[in-house]
VOLUM-429547 format. One record per atom (N, C-alpha, C): residue in three letters; x, y, z. Coordinates in pm, whole numbers, padded with zeros to 5 digits. Example, Ala and Ser with C-alpha at 12.3 -4.5 7.8 and 13.67 -1.06 7.14 Angstrom:
2
   residuo       xx       yy       zz
       ALA    01319   -00569    00780
       ALA    01230   -00450    00780
       ALA    01320   -00330    00780
       SER    01285   -00225    00708
       SER    01367   -00106    00714
       SER    01290    00003    00787
//
This chain:
241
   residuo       xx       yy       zz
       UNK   -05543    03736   -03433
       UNK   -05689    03725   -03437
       UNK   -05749    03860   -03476
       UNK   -05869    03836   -03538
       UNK   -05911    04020   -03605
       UNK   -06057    03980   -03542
       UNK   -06091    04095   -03597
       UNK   -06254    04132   -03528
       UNK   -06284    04013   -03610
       UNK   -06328    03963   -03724
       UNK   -06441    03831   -03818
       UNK   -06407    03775   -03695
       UNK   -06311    03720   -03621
       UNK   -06253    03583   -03527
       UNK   -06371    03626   -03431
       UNK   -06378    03719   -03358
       UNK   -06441    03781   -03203
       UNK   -06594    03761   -03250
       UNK   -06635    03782   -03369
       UNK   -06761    03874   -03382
       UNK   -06852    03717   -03405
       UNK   -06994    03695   -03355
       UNK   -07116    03588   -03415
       UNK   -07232    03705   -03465
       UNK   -07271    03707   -03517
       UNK   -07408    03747   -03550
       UNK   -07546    03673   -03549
       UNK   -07659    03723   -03464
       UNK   -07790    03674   -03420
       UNK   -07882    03763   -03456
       UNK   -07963    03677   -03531
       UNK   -08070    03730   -03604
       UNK   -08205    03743   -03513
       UNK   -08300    03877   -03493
       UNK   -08412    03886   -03397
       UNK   -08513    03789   -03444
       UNK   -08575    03690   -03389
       UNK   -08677    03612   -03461
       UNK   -08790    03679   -03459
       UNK   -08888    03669   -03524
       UNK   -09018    03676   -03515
       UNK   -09076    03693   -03362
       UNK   -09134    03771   -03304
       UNK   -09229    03708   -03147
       UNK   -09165    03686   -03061
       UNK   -09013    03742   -03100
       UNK   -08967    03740   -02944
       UNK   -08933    03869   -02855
       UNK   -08903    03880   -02788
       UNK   -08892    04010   -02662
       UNK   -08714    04111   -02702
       UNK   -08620    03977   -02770
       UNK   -08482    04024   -02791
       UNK   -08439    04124   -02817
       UNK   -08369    04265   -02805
       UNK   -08343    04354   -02872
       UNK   -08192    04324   -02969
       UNK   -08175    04450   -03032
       UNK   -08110    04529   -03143
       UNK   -07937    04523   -03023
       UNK   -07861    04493   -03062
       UNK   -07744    04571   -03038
       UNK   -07779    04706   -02989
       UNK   -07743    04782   -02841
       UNK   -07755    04873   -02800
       UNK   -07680    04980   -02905
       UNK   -07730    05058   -02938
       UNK   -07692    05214   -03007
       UNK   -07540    05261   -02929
       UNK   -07579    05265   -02781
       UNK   -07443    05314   -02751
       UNK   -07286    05229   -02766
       UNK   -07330    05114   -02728
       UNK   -07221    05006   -02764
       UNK   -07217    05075   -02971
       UNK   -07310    05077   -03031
       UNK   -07267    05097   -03146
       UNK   -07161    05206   -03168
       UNK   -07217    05302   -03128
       UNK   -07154    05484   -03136
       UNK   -06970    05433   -03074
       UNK   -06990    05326   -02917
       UNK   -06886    05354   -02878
       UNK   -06704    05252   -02960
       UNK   -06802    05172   -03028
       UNK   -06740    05095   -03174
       UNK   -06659    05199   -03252
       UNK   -06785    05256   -03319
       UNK   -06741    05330   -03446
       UNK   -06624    05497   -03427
       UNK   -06654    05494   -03265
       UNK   -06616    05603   -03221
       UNK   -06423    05585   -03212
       UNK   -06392    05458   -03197
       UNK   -06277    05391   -03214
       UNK   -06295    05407   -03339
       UNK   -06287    05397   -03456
       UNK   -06272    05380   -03567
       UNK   -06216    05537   -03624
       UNK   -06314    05638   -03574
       UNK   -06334    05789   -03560
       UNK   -06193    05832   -03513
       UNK   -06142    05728   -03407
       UNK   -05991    05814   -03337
       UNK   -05871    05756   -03385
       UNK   -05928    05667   -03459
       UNK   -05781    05567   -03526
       UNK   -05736    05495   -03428
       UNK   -05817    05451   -03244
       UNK   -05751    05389   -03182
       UNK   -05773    05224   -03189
       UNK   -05723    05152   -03233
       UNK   -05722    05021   -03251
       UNK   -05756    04923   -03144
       UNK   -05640    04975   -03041
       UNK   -05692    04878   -02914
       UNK   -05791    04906   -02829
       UNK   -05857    04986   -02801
       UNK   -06003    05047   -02802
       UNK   -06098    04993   -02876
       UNK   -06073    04972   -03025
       UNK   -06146    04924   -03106
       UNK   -06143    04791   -03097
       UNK   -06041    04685   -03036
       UNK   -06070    04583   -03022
       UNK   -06150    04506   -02892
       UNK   -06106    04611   -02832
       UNK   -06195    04586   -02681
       UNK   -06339    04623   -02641
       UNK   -06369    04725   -02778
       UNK   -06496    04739   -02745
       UNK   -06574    04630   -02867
       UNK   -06487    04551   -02926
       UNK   -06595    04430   -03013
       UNK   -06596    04292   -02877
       UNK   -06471    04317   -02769
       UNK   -06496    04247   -02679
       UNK   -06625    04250   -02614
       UNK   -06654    04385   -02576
       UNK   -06739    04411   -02503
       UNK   -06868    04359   -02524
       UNK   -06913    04352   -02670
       UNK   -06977    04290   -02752
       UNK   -07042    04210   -02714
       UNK   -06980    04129   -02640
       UNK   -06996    03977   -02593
       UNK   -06981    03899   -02713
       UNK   -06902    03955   -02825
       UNK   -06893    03881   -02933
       UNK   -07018    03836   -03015
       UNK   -07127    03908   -02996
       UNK   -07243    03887   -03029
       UNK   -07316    04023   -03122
       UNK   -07331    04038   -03231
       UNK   -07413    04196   -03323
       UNK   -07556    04099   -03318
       UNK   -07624    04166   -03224
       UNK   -07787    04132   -03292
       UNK   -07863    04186   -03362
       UNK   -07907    04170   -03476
       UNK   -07990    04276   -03571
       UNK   -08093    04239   -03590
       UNK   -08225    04310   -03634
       UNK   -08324    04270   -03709
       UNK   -08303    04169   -03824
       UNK   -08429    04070   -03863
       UNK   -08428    04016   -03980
       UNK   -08467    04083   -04080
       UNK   -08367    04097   -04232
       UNK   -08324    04176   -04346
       UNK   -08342    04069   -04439
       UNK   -08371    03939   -04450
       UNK   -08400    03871   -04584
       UNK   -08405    03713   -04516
       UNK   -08503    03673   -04555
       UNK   -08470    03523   -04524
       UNK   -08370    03454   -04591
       UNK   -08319    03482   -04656
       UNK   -08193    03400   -04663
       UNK   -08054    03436   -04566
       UNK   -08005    03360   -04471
       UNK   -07919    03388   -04377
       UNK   -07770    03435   -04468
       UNK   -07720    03463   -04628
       UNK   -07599    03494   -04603
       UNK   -07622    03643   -04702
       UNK   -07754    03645   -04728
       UNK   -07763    03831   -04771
       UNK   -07851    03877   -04601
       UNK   -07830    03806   -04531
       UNK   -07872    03880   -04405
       UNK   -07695    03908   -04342
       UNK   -07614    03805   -04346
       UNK   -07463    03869   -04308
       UNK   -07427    04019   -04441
       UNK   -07475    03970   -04539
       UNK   -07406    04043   -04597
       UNK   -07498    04217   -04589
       UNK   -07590    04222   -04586
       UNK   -07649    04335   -04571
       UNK   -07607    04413   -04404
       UNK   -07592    04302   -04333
       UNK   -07534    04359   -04146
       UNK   -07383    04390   -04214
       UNK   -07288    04362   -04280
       UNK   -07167    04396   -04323
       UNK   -07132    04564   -04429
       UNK   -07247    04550   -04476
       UNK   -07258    04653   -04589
       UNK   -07296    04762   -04494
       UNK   -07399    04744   -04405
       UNK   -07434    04894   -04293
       UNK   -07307    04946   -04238
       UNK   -07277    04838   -04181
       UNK   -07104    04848   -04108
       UNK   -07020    04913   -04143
       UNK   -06984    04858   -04298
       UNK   -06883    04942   -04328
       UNK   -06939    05124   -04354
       UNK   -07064    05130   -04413
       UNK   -07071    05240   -04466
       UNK   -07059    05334   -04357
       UNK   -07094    05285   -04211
       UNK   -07113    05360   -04083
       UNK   -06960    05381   -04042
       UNK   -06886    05284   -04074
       UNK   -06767    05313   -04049
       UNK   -06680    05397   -04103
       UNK   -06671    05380   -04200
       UNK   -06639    05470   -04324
       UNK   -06680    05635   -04311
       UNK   -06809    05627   -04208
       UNK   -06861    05772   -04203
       UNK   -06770    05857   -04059
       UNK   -06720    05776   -04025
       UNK   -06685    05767   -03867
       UNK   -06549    05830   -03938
       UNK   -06491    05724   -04011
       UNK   -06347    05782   -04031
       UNK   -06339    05916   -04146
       UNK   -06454    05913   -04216
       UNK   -06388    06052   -04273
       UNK   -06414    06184   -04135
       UNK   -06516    06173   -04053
       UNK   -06510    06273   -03913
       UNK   -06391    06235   -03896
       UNK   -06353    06174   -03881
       UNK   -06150    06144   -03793
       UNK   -06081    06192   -03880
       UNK   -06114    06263   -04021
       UNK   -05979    06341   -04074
       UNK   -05937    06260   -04216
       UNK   -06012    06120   -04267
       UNK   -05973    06057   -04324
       UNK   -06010    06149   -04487
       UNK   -05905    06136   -04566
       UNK   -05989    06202   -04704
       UNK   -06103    06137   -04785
       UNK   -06174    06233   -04777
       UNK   -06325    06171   -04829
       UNK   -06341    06095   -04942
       UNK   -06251    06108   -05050
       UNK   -06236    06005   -05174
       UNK   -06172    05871   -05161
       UNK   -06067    05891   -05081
       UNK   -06015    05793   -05017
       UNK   -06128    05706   -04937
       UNK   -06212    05727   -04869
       UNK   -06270    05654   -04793
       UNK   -06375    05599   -04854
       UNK   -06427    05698   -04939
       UNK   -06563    05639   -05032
       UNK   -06501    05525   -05127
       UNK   -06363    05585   -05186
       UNK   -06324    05436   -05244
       UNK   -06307    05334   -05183
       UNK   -06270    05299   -04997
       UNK   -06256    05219   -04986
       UNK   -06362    05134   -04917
       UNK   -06496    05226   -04903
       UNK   -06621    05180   -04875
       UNK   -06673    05112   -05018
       UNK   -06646    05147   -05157
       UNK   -06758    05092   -05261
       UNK   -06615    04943   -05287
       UNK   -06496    04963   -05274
       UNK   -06454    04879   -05280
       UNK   -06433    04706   -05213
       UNK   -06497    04759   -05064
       UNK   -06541    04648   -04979
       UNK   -06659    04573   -05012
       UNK   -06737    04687   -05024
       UNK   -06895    04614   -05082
       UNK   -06900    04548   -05176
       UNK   -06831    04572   -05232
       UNK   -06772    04515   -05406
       UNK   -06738    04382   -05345
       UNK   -06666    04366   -05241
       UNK   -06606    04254   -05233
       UNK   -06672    04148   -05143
       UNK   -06764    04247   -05062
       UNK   -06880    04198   -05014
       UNK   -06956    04041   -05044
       UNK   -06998    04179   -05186
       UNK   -07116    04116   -05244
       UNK   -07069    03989   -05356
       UNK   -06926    03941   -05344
       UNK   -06863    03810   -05408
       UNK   -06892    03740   -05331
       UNK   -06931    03714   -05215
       UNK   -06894    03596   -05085
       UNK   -07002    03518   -05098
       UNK   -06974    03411   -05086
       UNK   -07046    03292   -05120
       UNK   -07074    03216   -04946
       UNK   -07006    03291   -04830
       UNK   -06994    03224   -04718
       UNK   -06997    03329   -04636
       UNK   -07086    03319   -04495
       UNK   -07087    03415   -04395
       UNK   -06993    03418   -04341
       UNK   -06901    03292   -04286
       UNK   -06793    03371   -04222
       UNK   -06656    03414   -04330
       UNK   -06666    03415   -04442
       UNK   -06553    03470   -04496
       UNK   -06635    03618   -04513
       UNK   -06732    03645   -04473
       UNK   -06824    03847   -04474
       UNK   -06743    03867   -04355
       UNK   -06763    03783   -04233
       UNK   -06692    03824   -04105
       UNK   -06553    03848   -04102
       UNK   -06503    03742   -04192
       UNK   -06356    03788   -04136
       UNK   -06325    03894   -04221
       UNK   -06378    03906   -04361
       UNK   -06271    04021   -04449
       UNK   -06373    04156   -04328
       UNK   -06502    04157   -04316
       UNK   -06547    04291   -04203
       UNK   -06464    04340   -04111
       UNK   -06389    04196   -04059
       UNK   -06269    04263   -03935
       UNK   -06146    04350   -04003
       UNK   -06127    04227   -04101
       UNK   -06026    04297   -04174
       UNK   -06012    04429   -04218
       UNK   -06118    04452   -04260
       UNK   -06114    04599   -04342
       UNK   -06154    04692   -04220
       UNK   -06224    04650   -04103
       UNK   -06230    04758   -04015
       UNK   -06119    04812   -03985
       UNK   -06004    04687   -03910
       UNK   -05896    04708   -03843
       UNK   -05798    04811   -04020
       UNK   -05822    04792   -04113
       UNK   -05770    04909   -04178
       UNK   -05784    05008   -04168
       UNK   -05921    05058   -04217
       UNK   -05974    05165   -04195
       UNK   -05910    05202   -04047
       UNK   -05941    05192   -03994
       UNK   -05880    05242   -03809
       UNK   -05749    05254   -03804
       UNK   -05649    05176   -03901
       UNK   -05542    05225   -03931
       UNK   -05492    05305   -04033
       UNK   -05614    05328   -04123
       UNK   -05592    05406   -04181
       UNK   -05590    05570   -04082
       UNK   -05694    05603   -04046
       UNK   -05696    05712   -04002
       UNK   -05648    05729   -03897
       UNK   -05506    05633   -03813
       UNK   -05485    05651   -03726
       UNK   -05341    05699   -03777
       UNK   -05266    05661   -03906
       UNK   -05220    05700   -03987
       UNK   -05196    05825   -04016
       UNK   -05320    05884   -04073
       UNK   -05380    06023   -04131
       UNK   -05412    06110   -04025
       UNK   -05381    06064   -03887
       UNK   -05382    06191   -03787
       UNK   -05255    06208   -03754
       UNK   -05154    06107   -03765
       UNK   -05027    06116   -03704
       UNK   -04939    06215   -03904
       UNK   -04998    06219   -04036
       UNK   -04939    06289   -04127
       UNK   -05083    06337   -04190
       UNK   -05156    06420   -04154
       UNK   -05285    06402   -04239
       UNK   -05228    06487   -04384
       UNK   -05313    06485   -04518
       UNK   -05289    06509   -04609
       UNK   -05350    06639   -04586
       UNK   -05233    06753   -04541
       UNK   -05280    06868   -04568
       UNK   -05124    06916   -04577
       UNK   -05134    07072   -04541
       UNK   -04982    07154   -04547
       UNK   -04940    07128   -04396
       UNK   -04846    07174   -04380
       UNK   -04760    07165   -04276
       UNK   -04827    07251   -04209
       UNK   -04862    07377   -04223
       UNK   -04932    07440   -04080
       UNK   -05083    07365   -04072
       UNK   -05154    07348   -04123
       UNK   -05257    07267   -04121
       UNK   -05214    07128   -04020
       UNK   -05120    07060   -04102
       UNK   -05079    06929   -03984
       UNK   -05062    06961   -03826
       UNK   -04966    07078   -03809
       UNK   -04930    07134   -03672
       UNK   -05025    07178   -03572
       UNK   -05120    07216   -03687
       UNK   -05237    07287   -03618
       UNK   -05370    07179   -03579
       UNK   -05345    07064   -03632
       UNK   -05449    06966   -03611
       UNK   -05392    06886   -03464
       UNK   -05183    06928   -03508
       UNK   -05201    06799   -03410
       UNK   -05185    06868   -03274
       UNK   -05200    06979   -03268
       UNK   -05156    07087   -03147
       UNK   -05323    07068   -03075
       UNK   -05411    07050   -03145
       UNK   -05616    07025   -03082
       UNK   -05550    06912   -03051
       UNK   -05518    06804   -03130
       UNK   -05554    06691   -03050
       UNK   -05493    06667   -02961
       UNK   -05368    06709   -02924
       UNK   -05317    06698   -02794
       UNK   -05350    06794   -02677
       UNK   -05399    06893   -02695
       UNK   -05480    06970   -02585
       UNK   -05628    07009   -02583
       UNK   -05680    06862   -02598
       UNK   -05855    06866   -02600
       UNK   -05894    06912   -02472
       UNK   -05785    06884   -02328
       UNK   -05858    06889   -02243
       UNK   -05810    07057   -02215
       UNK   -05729    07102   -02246
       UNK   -05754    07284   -02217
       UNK   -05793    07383   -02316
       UNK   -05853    07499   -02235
       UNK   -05891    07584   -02347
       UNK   -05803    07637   -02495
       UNK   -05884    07592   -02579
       UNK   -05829    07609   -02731
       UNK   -05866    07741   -02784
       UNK   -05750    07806   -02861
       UNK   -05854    07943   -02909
       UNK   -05787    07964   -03062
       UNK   -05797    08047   -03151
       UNK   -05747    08016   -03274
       UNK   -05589    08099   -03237
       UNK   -05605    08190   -03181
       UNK   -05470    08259   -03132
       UNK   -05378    08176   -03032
       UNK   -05409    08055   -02975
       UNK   -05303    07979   -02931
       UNK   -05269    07830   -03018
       UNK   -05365    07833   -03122
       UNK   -05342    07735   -03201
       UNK   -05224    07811   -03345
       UNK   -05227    07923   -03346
       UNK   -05188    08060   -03455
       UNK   -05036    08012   -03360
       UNK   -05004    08066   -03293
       UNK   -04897    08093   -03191
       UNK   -04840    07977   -03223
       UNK   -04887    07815   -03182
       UNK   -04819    07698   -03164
       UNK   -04772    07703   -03346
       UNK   -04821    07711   -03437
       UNK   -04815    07717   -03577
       UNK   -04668    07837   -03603
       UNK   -04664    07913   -03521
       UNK   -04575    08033   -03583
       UNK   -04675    08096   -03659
       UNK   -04777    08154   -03682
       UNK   -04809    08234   -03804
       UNK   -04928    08284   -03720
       UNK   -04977    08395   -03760
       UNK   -05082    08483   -03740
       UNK   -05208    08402   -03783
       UNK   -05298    08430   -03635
       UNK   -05435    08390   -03638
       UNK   -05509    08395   -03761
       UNK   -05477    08523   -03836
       UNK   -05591    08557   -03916
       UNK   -05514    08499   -04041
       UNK   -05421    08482   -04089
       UNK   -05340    08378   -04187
       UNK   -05402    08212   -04111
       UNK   -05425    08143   -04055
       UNK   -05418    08008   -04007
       UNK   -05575    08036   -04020
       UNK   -05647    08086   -04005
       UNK   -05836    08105   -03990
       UNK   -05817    08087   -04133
       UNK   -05783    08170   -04200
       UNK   -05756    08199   -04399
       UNK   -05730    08067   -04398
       UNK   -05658    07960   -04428
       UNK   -05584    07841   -04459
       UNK   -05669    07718   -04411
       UNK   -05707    07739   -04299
       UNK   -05768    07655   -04216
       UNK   -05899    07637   -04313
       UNK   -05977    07730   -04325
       UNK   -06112    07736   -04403
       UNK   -06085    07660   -04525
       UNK   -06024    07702   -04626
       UNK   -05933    07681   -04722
       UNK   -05924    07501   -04722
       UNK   -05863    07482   -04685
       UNK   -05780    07317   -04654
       UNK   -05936    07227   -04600
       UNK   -05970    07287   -04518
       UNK   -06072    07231   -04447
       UNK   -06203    07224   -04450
       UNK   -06228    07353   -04510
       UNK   -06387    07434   -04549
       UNK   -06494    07375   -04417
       UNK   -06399    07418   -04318
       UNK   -06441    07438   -04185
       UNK   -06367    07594   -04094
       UNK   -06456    07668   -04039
       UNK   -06414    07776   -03924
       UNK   -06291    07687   -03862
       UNK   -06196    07737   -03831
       UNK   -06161    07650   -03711
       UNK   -06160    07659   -03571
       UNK   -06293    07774   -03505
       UNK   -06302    07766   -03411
       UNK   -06478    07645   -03384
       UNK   -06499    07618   -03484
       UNK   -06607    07513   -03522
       UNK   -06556    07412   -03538
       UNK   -06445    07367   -03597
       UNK   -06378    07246   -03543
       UNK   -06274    07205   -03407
       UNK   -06276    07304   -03355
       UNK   -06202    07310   -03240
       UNK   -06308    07248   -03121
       UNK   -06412    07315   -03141
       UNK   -06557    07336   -03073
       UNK   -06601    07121   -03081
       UNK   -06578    07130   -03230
       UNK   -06650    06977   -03260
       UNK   -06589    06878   -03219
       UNK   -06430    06877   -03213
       UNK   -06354    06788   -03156
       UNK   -06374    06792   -03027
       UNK   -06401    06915   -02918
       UNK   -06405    06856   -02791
       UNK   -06522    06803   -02807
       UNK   -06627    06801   -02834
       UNK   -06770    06754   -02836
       UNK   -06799    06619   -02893
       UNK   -06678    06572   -03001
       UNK   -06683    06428   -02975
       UNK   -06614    06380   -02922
       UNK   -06507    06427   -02794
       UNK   -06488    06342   -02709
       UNK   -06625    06351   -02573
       UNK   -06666    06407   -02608
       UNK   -06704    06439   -02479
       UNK   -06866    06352   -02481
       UNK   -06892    06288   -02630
       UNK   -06994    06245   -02659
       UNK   -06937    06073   -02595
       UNK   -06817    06044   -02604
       UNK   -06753    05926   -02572
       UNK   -06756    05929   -02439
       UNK   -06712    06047   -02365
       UNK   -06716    06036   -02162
       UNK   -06840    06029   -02203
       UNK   -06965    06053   -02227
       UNK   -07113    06036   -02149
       UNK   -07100    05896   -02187
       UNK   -07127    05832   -02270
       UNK   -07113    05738   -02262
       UNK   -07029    05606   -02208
       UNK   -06957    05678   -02127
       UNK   -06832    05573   -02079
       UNK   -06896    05607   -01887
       UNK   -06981    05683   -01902
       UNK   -07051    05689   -01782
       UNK   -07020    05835   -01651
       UNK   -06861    05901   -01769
       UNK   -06843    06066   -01708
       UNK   -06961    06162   -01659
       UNK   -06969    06229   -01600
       UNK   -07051    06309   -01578
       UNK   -07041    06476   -01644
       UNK   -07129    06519   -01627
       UNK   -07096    06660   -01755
       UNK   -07023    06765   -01706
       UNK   -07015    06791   -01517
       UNK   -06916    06851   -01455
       UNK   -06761    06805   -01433
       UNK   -06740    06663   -01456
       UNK   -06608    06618   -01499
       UNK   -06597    06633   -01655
       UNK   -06672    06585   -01750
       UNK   -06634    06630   -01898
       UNK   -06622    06771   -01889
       UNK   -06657    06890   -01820
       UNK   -06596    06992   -01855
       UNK   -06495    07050   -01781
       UNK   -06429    06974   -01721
       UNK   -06267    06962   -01648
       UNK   -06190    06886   -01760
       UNK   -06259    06794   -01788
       UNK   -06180    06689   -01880
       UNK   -06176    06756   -02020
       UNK   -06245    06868   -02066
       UNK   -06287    06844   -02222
       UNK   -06207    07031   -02216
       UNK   -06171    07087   -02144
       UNK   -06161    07223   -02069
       UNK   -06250    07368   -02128
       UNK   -06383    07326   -02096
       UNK   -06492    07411   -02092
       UNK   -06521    07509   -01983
       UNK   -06499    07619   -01979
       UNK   -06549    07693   -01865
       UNK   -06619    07695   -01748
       UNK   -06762    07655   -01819
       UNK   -06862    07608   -01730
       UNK   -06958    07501   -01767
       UNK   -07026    07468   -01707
       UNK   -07112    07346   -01715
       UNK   -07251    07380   -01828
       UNK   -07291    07511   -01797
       UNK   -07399    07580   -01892
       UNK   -07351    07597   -02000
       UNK   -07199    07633   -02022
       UNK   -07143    07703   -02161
       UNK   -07133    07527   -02273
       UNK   -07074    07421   -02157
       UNK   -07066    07296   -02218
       UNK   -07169    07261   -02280
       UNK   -07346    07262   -02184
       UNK   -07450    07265   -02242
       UNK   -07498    07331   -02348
       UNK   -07434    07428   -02332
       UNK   -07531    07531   -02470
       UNK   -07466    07502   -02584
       UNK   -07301    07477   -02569
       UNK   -07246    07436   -02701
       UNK   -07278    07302   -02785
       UNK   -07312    07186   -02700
       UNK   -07373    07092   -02735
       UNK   -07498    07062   -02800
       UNK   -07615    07193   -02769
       UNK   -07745    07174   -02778
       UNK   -07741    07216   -02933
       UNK   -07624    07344   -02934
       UNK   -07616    07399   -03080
       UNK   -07574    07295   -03166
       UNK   -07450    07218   -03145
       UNK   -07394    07139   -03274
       UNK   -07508    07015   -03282
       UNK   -07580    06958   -03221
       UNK   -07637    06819   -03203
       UNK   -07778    06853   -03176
       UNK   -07838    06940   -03121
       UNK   -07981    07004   -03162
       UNK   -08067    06986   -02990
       UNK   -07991    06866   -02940
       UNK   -08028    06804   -02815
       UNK   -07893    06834   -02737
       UNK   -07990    06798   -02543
       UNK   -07885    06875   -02435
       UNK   -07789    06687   -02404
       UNK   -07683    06720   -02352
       UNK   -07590    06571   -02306
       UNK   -07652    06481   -02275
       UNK   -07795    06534   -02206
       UNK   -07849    06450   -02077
       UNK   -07957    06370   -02209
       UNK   -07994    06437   -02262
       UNK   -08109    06390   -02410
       UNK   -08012    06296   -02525
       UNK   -07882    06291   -02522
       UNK   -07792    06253   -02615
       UNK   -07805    06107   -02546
       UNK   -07774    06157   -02404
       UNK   -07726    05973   -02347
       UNK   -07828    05893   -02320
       UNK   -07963    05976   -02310
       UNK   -08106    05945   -02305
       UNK   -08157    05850   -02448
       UNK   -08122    05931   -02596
       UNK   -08134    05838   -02650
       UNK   -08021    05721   -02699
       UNK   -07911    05754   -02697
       UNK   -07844    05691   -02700
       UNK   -07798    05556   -02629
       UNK   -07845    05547   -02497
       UNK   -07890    05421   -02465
       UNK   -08006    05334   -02469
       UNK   -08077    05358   -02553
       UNK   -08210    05352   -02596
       UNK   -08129    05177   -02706
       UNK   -08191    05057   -02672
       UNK   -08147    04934   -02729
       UNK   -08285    04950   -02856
       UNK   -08246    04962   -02997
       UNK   -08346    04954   -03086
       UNK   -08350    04808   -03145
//
C-alpha cells in the first residue's frame, strides 16, 4: 500500500468554519521526506487521518487534485534537496512529475502516482545520505554530523573523524558544498530540533537532545538562522491556515 492508498482529499466549501490541514502536521510530513525516513513518513500520512484539506483552487474537482499534487511535490522536492539531495537531480524529478501530473485524466490515479513519487523521493535521499554524491572526506564528514547531532560538533572533531586537518576539510567542505561547515553543522541540529518542538519536546530537553550548551545559546542560534525565537516557530507553526 503507498501513500495515493492512505491519502482522501477535502475541499474547504464556501461559508464554512473548516480549516486548512494544520502547517505543523505539514512541516512534520515533509520533514520525513527531508531525513529520507520512510517509516516516519508513512506514519505521519497516518496521522493525517488520511484526510489533506485545502482551500478551493478551481471549480473543477480534478485540476483542484491536480494543483494540491503539484504544491506537494514542489514542497517536497524542496525538503529533499535540504536533506542533501542534488539539486538537478531533484528539479528534474520535480518538472518530471508535473509533467506527468498534468496527463491524468483521473483524481485518484494524481493520488496514487503522488504516493508513489513521494515514497521515491524519500528514498531517494535516504539513499544519498547513506553515499551522497560528494568525495570521500565530504561523505565521512556528513555522515560523522549525522550520527552525532546530539553532541557537541566542532569542525576540529569532524577534521579528526575525517583524518585530515580542519583547515583542509573547512577548504573542501565550502568547495563541495558552498556552505561554512560550521553553518551546516549549526543547521542540521536546528532542523532536528525544529522536529522535537513540534513533536511536543521542550527547548531544555532539545538542548540535551540536540547537544547545545545552554538554553540561551540554543535560543540565540535559532533566532539567527530562522529570524524568530522556538517559542514563535511553534507559535506559528501550529497556527491551522
Amino acid at each position: 500500500m503507498n501513500i495515493g492508498e492512505l491519502v482522501t482529499v477535502k475541499t474547504i466549501e464556501k461559508n464554512t468554519l473548516e480549516k486548512h490541514t494544520p502547517y505543523s502536521a505539514e512541516i512534520r510530513l515533509f520533514s520525513c521526506v527531508q531525513q529520507g525516513d520512510i517509516d516516519s513518513l508513512m506514519m505521519q500520512i497516518k496521522n493525517l487521518d488520511s484526510l489533506i484539506v485545502m482551500g478551493k483552487m478551481s471549480d473543477n474537482e480534478l485540476m483542484q487534485h491536480k494543483y494540491m499534487a503539484v504544491s506537494t511535490i514542489t514542497l517536497a522536492t524542496r525538503y529533499a534537496i535540504q536533506g542533501g539531495l542534488n539539486e538537478a537531480k531533484a528539479y528534474e524529478f520535480s518538472d518530471r512529475v508535473i509533467k506527468t501530473i498534468d496527463s491524468f485524466t483521473d483524481k485518484n490515479e494524481i493520488l496514487m502516482c503522488l504516493g508513489i513519487e513521494i515514497l521515491k523521493l524519500t528514498q531517494a535521499v535516504k539513499k544519498n545520505k547513506k553515499q551522497p554524491e560528494f568525495s570521500p572526506h565530504i561523505r565521512n564528514c556528513i555522515k560523522y554530523i549525522n550520527e552525532n547531532l546530539c553532541r557537541k560538533i566542532s569542525v576540529s572533531s569532524a577534521a579528526d573523524y575525517c583524518g585530515i586537518s580542519a583547515d583542509y576539510l573547512s577548504q573542501i567542505f565550502k568547495k563541495e558544498m558552498d556552505e561554512n561547515l560550521s553553518t551546516y553543522i549549526l543547521g542540521q541540529k536546528l532542523e532536528k530540533a525544529k522536529i522535537l518542538l513540534l513533536n511536543g519536546v521542550n527547548e531544555k530537553e532539545i538542548c540535551n537532545e540536540i547537544g547545545f550548551s545552554s538554553q540561551t545559546y540554543f535560543i540565540t542560534v535559532f533566532k539567527r538562522f530562522y529570524k524568530m525565537t522556538p517559542s514563535e516557530y511553534l507559535k506559528i507553526a501550529k497556527i491551522n491556515f
